[in-house]
C-alpha positions in Angstrom: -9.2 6.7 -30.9 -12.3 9.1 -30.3 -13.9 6.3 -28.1 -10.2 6.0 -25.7 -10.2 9.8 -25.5 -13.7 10.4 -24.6 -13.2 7.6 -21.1 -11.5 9.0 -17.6 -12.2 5.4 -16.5 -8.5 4.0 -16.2 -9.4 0.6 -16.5 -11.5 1.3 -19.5 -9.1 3.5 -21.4 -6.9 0.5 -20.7 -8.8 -1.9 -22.2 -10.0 0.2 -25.5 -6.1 0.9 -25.7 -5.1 -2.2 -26.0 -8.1 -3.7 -28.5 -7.2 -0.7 -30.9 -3.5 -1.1 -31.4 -4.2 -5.0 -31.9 -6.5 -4.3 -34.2 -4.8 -1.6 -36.3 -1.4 -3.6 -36.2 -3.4 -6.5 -36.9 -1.4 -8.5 -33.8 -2.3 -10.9 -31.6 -2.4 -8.8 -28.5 -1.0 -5.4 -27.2 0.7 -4.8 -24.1 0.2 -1.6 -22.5 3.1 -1.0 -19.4 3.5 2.1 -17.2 4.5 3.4 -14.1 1.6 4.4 -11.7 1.7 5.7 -8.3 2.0 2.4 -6.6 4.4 0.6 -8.9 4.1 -0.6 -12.5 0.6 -2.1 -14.2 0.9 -4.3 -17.3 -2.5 -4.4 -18.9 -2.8 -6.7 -21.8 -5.9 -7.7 -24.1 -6.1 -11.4 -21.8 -8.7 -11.7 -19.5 -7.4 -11.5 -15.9 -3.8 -10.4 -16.8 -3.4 -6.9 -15.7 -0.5 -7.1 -13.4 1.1 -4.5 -10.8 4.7 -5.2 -10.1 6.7 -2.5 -8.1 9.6 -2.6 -10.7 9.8 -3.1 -14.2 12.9 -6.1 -14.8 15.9 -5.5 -16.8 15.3 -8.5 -19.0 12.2 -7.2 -20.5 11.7 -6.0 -23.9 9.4 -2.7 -22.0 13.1 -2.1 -20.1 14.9 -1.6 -23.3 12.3 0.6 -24.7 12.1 2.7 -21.6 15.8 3.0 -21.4 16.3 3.6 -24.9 13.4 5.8 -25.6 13.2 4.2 -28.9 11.3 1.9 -30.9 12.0 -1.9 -30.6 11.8 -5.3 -33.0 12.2 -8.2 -31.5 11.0 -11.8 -30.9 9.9 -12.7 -27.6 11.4 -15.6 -27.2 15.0 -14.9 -27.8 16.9 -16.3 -24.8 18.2 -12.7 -23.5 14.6 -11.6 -22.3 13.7 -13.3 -18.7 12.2 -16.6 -18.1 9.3 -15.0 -17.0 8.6 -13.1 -20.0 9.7 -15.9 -22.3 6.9 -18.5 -20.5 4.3 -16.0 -20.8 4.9 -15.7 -24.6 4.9 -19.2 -24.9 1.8 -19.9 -22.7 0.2 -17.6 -25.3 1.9 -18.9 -28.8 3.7 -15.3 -29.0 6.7 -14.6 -31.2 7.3 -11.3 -33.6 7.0 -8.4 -31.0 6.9 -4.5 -31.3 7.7 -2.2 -28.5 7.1 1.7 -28.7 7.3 4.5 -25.6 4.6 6.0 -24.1 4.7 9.6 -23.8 3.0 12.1 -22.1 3.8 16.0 -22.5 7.5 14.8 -23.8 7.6 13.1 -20.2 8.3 8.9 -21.2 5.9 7.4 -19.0 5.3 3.5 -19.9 5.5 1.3 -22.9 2.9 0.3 -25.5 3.7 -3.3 -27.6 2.2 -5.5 -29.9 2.6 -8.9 -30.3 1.8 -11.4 -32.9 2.0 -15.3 -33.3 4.5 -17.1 -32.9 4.6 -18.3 -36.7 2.8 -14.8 -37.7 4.8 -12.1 -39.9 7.7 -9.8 -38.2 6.8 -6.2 -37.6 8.0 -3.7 -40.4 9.2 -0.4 -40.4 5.6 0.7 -41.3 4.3 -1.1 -38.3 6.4 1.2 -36.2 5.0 4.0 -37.7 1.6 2.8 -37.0 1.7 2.2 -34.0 3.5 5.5 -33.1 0.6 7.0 -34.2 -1.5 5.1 -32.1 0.9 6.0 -28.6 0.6 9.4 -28.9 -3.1 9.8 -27.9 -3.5 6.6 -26.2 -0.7 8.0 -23.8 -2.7 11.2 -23.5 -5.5 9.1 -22.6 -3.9 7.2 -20.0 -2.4 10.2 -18.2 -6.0 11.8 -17.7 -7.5 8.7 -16.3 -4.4 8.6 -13.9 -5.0 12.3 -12.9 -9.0 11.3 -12.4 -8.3 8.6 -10.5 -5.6 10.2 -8.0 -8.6 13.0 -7.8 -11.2 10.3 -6.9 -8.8 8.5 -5.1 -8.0 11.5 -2.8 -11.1 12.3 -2.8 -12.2 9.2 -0.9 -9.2 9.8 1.2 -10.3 13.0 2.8 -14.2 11.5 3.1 -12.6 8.8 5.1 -10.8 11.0 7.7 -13.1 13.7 7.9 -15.5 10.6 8.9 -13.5 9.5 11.2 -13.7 12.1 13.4 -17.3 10.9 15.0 -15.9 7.9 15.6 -12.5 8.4 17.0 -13.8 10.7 19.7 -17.0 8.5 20.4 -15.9 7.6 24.5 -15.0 3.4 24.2 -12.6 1.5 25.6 -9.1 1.6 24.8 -9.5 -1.8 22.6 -12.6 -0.9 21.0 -10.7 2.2 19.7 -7.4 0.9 18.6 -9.8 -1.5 16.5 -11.4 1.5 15.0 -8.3 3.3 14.2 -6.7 0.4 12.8 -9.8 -0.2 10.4 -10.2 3.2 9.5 -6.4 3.5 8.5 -6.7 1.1 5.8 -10.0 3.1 4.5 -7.9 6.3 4.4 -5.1 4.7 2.8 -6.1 1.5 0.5 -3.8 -1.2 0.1 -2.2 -0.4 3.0 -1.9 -3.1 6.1 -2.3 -1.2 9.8 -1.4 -2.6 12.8 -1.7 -0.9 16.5 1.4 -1.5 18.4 1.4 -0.7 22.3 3.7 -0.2 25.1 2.2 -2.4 27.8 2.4 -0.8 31.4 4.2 -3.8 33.0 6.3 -4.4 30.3 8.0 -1.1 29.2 10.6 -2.3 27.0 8.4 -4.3 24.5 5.3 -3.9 22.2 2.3 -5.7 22.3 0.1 -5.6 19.0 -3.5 -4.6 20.2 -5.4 -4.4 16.6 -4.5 -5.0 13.2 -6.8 -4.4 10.1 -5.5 -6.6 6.6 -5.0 -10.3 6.4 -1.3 -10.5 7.9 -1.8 -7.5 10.5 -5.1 -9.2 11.9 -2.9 -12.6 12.1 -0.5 -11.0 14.7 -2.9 -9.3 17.2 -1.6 -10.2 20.8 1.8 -10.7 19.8 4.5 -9.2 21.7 8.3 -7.9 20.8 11.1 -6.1 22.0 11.6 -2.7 21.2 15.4 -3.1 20.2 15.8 -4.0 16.6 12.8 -3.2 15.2 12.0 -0.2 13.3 8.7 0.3 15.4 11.0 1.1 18.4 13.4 3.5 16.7 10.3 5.8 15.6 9.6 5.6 19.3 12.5 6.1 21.2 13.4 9.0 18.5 9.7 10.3 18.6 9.9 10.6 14.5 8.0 8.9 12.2 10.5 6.4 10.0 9.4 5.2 6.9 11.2 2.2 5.0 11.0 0.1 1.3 13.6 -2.1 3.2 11.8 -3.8 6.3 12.9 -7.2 6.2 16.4 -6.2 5.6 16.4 -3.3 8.5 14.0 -5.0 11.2 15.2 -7.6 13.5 11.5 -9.0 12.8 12.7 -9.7 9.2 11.0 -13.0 9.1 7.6 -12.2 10.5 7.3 -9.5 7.3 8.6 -11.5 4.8 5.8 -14.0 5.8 2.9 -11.2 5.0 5.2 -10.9 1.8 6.1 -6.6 3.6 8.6 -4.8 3.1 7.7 -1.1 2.7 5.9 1.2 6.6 5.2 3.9 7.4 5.6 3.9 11.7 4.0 6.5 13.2 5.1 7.4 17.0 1.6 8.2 19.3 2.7 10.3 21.5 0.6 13.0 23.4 2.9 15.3 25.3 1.2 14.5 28.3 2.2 12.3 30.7 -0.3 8.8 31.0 -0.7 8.2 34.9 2.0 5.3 34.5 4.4 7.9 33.6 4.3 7.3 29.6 4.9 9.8 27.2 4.9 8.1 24.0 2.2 5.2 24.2 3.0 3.2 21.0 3.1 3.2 17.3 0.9 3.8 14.3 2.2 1.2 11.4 1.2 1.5 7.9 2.1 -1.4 5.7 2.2 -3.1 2.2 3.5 -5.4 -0.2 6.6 -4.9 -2.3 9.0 -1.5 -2.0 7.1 1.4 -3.6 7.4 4.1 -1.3 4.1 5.8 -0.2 3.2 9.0 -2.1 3.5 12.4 -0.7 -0.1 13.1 -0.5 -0.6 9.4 1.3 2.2 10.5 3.7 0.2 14.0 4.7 -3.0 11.5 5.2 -1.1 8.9 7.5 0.2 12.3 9.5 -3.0 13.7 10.4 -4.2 10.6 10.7 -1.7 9.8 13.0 -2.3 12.9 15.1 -6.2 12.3 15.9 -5.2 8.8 16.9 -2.3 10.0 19.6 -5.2 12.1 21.0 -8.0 9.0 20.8 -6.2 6.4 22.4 -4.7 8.9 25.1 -8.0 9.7 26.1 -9.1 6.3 26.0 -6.1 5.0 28.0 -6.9 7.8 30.5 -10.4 6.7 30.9 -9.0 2.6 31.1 -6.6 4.2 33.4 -9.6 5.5 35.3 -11.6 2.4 35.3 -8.7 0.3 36.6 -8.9 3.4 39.4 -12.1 2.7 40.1 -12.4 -0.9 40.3 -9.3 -1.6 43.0 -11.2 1.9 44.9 -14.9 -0.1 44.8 -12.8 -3.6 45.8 -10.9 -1.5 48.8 -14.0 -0.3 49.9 -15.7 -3.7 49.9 -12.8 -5.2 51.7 -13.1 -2.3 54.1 -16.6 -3.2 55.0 -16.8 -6.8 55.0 -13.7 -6.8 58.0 -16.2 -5.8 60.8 -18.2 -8.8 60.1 -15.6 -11.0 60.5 -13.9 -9.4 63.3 -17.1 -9.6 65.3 -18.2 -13.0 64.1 -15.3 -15.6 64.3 
């Protein structure tokens, strides 16, 4: 247990956890289950099987155990655990299981189980003990690599918006800078999905997606929608940022989310509090996006905010300077027209 306490690595204190209470039960495999910042991780001893879910099911052994708060005996294939749990205990020949809670400072945090074959002995009242003994620290454990990571993690955070000051004020087109913000919002908040949305001058009443940054945001760059409906153009029209775990249900562009597989945002209203020589106030919308329906975190909320503050300012100044090009070019065209008409007055 020395070696799990001594690691800050989640991933490694994760996978020591799980190798020592299989071995000291003398199981098959151990199943370690909590609740992190982004949803649930289940971390067993198989390669390539930690998963992060953003709820743990009712019809799981971990559910009783976390609702009970108490040890549990079971086998894992008795019909009234899921379908999903039963498969996986069959895929792995898995019968005789042993469930105990994770705790951490009295708080119950996750789940820590052992399983053994499906022919292998039942666990025994001495098993429970055992294993028990084994929670205690490995919960420790696991709450100080959470802690280090959320450090690192936010860490990383402020590095990424502190550096994207340079950038965000470097003078570049309006596209070239909604490219860079979108980008950059995924850096400051991993995991995340960010797409650009704008008002477009001759079409007030609709948004036109200018830059995206993540798989599905990237897929609808140049798209255009109506404002009414969509949760985008309530945080507009309201000029407050509206976040959601319910997108499909609350947008009327429930489909097009449920085909990136979204349903939690944060939207973001850029507005500058300056009038854009069109007569815009409020320009567009900041949208922060990702799978499943774990709300964001406070501290990711704080990040998204500022960010979203330096980004009203960027693109206002880069629409100004668009605004100015535009200017510029009919002015130059004008005056070309201008001088070309005396030659073809004077030469019919």
């Amino acid at each position: 247990m020395a070696e799990v306490n001594s690691r800050v690595e989640l991933e490694e204190v994760l996978a020591l956890g799980v190798d020592l209470a299989a071995s000291i039960l003398d199981a098959e495999v151990a199943v370690i289950s909590f609740r992190s910042s982004s949803g649930w991780i289940f971390a067993s001893g198989f390669p390539g099987e930690t998963v992060h879910r953003d709820s743990l099911s009712e019809d799981t052994p971990e559910a009783i155990v976390r609702s009970s708060g108490e040890p549990l005996r079971a086998s894992i294939r008795e019909s009234r655990w899921g379908e999903p749990a039963r498969e996986w205990a069959k895929r792995h020949d898995l019968g005789p299981y042993l469930g105990v809670p994770l705790r951490s400072g009295g708080a119950l945090m996750g789940v820590i189980a052992t399983l053994r074959p499906f022919d292998g002995p039942d666990f025994t009242e001495q098993d429970v003990l055992l294993l028990q003994l084994v929670a205690s620290p490995l919960a420790a454990a696991v709450h100080v690599a959470q802690l280090f990571e959320q450090a690192r993690a936010g860490n990383r955070r402020l590095e990424a918006i502190l550096a994207s000051t340079d950038s965000l004020w470097r003078i570049a087109p309006f596209k070239e800078v909604a490219e860079v913000v979108a980008r950059q919002a995924t850096e400051i908040v991993p995991g995340t999905e960010c797409l650009v949305s704008m008002v477009p001058r001759e079409r007030p009443s609709h948004f036109r997606i200018v830059a995206g940054s993540g798989a599905w945001a990237e897929s609808l760059v140049g798209r255009e929608w109506s404002w009414l409906g969509t949760i985008a153009g309530s945080s507009m029209s309201e000029t407050r940022t509206i976040e959601s775990t319910r997108l499909q249900a609350e947008s009327s562009l429930g489909e097009t989310l449920r085909e990136g597989g979204i349903d939690t945002g944060r939207l973001i209203p850029l507005i500058t509090g300056q009038e854009l020589p069109d007569g815009r106030t409020a320009m567009g919308v900041l949208g922060f996006y990702r799978l499943g329906s774990t709300p964001f975190s406070a501290e990711e909320r704080v990040l998204m905010d500022e960010f979203g503050k330096r980004v009203s300012l960027t693109l206002h100044r880069a629409e100004l300077l668009d605004a100015a090009n535009r200017a510029n070019d009919r002015l130059k065209t004008g005056l070309e027209h201008t001088l070309a008409l005396p030659a073809h007055l004077y030469n019919p």
